[in-house]
N, CA, C and O atoms as a GROMACS GRO file, in nm:
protein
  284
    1UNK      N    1  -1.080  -1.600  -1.007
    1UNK     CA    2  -1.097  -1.465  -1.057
    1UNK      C    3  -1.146  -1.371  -0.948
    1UNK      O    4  -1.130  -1.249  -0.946
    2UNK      N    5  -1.198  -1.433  -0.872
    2UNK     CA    6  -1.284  -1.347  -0.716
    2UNK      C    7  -1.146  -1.293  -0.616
    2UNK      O    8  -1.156  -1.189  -0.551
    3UNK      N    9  -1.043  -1.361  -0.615
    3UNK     CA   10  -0.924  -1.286  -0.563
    3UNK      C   11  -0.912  -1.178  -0.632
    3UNK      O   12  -0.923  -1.070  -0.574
    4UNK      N   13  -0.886  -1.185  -0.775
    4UNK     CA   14  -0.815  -1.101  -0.847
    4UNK      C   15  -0.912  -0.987  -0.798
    4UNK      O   16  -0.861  -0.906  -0.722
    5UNK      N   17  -1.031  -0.970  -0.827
    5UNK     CA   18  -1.129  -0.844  -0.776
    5UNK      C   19  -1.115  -0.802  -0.674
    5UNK      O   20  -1.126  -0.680  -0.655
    6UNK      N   21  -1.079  -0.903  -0.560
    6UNK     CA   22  -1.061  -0.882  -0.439
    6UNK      C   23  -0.943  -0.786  -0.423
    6UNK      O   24  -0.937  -0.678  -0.364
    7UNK      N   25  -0.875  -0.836  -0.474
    7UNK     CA   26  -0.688  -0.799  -0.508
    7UNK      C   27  -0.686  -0.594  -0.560
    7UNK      O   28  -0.610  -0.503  -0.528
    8UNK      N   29  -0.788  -0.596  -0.632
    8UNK     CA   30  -0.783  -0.502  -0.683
    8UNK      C   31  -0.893  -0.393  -0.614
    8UNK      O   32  -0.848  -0.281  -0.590
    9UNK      N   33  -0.962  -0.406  -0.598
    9UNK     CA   34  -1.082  -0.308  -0.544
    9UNK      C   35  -1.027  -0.279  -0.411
    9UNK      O   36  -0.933  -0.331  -0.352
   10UNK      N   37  -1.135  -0.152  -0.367
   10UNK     CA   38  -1.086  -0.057  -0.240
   10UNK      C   39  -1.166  -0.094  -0.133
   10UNK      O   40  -1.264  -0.167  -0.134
   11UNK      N   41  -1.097  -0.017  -0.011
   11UNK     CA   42  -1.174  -0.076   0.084
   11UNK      C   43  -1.328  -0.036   0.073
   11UNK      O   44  -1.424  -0.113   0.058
   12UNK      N   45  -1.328   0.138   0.088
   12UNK     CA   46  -1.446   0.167   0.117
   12UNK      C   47  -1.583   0.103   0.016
   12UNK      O   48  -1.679   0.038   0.058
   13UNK      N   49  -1.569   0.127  -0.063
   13UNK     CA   50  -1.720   0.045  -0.149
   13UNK      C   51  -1.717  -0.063  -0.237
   13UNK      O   52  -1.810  -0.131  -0.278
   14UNK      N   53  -1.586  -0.071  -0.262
   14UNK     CA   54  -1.588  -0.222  -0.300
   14UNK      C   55  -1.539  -0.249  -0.450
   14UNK      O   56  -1.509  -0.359  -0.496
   15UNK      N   57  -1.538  -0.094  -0.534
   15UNK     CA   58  -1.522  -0.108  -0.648
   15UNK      C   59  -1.371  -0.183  -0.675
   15UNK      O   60  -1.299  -0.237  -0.591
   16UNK      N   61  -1.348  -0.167  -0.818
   16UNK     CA   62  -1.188  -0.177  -0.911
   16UNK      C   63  -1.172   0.010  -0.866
   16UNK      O   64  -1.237   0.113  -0.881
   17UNK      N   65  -1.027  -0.039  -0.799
   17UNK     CA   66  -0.944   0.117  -0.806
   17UNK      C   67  -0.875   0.091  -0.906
   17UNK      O   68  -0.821  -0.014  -0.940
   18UNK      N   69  -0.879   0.210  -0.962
   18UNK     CA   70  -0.745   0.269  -1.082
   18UNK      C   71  -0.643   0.246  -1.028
   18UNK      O   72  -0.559   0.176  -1.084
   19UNK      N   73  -0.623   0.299  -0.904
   19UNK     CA   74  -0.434   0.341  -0.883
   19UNK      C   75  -0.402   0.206  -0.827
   19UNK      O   76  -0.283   0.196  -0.798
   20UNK      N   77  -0.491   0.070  -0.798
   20UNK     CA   78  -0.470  -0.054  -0.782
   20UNK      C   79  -0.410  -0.126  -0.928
   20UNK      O   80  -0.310  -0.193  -0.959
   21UNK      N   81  -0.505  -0.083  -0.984
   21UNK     CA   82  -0.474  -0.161  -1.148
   21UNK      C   83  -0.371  -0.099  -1.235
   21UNK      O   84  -0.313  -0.158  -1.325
   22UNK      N   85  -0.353   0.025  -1.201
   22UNK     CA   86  -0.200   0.078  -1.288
   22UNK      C   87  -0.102   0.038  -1.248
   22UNK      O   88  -0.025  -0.012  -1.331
   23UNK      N   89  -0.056   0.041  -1.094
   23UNK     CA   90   0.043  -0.004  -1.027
   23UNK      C   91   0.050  -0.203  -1.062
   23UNK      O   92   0.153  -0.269  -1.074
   24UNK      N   93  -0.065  -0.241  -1.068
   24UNK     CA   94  -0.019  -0.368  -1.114
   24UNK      C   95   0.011  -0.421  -1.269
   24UNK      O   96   0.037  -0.534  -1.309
   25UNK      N   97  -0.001  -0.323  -1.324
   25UNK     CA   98   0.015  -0.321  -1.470
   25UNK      C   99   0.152  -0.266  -1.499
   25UNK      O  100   0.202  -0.319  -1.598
   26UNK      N  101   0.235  -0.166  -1.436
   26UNK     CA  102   0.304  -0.130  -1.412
   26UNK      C  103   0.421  -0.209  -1.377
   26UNK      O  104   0.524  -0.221  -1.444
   27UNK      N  105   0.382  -0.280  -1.223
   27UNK     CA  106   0.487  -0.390  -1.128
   27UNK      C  107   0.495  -0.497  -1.284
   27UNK      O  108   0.603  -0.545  -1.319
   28UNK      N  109   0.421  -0.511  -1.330
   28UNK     CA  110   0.404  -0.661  -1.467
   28UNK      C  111   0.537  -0.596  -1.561
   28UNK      O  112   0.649  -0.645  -1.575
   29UNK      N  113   0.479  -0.462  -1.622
   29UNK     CA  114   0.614  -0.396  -1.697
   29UNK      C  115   0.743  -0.426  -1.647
   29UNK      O  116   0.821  -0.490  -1.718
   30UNK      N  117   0.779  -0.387  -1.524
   30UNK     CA  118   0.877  -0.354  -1.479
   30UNK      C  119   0.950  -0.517  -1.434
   30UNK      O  120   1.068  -0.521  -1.401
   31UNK      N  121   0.877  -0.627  -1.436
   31UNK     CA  122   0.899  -0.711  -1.366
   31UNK      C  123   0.901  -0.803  -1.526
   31UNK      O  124   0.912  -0.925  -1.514
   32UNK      N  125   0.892  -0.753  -1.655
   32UNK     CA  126   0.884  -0.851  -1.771
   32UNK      C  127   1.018  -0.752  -1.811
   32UNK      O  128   1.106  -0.824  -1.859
   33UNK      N  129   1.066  -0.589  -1.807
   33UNK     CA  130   1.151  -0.555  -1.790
   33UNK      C  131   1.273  -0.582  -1.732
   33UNK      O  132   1.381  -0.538  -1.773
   34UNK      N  133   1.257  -0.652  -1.641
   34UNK     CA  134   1.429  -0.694  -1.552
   34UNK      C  135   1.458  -0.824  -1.618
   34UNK      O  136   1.569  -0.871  -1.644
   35UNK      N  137   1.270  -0.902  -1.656
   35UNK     CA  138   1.355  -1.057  -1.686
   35UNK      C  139   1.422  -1.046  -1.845
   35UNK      O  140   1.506  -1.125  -1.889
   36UNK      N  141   1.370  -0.938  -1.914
   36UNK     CA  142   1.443  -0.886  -2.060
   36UNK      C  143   1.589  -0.900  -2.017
   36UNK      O  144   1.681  -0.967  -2.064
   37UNK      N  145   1.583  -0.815  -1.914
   37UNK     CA  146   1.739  -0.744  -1.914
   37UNK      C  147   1.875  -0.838  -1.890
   37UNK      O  148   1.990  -0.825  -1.934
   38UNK      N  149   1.798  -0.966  -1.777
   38UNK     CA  150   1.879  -1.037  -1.750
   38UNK      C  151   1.899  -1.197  -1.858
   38UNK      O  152   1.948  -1.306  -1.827
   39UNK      N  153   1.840  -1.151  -1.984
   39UNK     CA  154   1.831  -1.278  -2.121
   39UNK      C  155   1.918  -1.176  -2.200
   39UNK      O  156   1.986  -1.247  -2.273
   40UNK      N  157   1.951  -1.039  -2.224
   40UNK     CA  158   2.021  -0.988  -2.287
   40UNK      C  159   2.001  -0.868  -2.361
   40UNK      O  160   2.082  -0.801  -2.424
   41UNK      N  161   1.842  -0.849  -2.338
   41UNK     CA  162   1.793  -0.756  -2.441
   41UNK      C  163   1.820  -0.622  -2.310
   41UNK      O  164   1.807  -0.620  -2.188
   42UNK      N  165   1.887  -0.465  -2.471
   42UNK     CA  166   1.866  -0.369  -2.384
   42UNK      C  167   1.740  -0.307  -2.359
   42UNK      O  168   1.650  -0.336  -2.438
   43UNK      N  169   1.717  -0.237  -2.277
   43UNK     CA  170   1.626  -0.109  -2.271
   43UNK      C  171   1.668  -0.002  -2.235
   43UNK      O  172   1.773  -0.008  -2.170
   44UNK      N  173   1.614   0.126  -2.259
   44UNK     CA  174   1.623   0.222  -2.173
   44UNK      C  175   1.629   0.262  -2.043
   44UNK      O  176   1.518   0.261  -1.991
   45UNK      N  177   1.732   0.303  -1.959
   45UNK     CA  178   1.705   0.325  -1.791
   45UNK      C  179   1.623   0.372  -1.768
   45UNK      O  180   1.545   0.322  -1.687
   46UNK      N  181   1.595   0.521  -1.841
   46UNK     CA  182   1.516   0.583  -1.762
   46UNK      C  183   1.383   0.579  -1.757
   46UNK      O  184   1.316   0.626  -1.665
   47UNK      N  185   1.327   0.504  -1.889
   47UNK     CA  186   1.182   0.379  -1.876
   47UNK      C  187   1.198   0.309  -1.787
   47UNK      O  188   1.106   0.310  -1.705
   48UNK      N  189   1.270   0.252  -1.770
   48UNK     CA  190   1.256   0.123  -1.660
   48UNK      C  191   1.254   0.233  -1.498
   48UNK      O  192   1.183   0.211  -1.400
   49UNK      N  193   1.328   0.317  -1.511
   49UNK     CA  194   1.356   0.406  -1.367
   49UNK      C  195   1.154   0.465  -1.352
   49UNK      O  196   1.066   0.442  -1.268
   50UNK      N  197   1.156   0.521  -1.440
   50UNK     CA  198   1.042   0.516  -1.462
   50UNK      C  199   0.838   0.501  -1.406
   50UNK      O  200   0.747   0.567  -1.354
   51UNK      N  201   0.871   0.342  -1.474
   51UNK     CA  202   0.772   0.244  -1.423
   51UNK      C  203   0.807   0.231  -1.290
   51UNK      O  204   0.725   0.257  -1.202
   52UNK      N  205   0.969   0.175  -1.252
   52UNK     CA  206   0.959   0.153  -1.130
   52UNK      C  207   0.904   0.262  -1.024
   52UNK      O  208   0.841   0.214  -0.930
   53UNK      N  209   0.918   0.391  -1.028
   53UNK     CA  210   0.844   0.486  -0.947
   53UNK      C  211   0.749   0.503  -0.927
   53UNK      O  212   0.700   0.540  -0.820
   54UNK      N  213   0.672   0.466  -1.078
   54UNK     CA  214   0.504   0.468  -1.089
   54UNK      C  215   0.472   0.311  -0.956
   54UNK      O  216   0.390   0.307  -0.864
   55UNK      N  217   0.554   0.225  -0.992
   55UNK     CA  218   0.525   0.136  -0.870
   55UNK      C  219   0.527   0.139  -0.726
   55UNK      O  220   0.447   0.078  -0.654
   56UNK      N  221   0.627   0.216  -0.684
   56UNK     CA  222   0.677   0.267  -0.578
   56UNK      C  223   0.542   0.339  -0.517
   56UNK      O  224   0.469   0.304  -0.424
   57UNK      N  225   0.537   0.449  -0.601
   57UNK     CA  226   0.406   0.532  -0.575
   57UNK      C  227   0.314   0.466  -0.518
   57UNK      O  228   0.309   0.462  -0.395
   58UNK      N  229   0.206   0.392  -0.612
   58UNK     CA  230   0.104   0.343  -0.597
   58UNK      C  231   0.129   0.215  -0.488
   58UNK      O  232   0.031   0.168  -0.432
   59UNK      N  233   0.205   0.184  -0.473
   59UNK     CA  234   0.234   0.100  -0.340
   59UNK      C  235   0.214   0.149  -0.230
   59UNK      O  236   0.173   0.077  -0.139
   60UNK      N  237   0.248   0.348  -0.200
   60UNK     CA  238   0.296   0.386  -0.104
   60UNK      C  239   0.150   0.451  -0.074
   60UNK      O  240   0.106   0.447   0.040
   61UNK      N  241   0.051   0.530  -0.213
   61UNK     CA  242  -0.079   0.551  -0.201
   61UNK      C  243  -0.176   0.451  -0.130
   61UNK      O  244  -0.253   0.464  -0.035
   62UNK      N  245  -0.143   0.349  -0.210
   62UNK     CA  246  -0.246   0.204  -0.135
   62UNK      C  247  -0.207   0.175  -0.003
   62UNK      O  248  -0.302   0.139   0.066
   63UNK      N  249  -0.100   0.178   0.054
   63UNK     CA  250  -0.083   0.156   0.164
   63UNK      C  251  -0.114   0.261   0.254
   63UNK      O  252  -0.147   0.234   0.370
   64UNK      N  253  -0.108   0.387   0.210
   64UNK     CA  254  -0.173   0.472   0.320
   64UNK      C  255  -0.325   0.455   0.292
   64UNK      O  256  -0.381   0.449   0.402
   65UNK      N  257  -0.379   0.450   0.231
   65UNK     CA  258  -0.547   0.440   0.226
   65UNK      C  259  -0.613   0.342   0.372
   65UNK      O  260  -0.715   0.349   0.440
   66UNK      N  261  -0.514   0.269   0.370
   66UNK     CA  262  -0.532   0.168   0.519
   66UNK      C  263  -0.538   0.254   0.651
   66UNK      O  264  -0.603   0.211   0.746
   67UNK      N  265  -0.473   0.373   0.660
   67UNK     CA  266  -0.454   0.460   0.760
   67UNK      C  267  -0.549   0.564   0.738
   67UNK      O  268  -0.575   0.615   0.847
   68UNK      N  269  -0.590   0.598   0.678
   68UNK     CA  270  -0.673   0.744   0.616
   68UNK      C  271  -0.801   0.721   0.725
   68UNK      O  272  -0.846   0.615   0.769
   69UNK      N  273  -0.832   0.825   0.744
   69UNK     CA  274  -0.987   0.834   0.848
   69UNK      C  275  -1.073   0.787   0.721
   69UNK      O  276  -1.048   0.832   0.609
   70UNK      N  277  -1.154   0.712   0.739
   70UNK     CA  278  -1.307   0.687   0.643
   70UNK      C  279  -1.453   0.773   0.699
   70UNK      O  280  -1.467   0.779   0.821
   71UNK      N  281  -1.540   0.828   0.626
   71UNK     CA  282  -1.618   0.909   0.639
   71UNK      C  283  -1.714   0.851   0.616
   71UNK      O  284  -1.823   0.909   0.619
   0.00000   0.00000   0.00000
């Protein structure tokens, strides 16, 4: 469970980030979404288009936080 915290919290103080835990709540949607799609069930595109952006995003936020000056 100490990964998972690890996994999720920020650099600077250590907490749970939000935009860590949506994006992985999100990647889970989108990733229980494709395995729907490929057993037969439909969904909506533009839900699925969607989530996937919200993932995209928060991938692209978290990864710049690594670059950002710290104060």
């Amino acid at each position: 469970m100490n990964w998972l915290k690890s996994m999720l919290s920020d650099g600077c103080n250590g907490s749970v980030s939000s935009k860590r835990v949506i994006t992985l709540l999100a990647f889970i949607l989108c990733s229980y979404g494709f395995i729907a799609s490929i057993h037969g069930y439909h969904m909506d595109t533009k839900l699925f288009d969607s989530m996937m952006y919200i993932v995209i995003a928060g991938l692209g936020f978290t990864a710049s936080e690594k670059f950002a000056k710290k104060d």
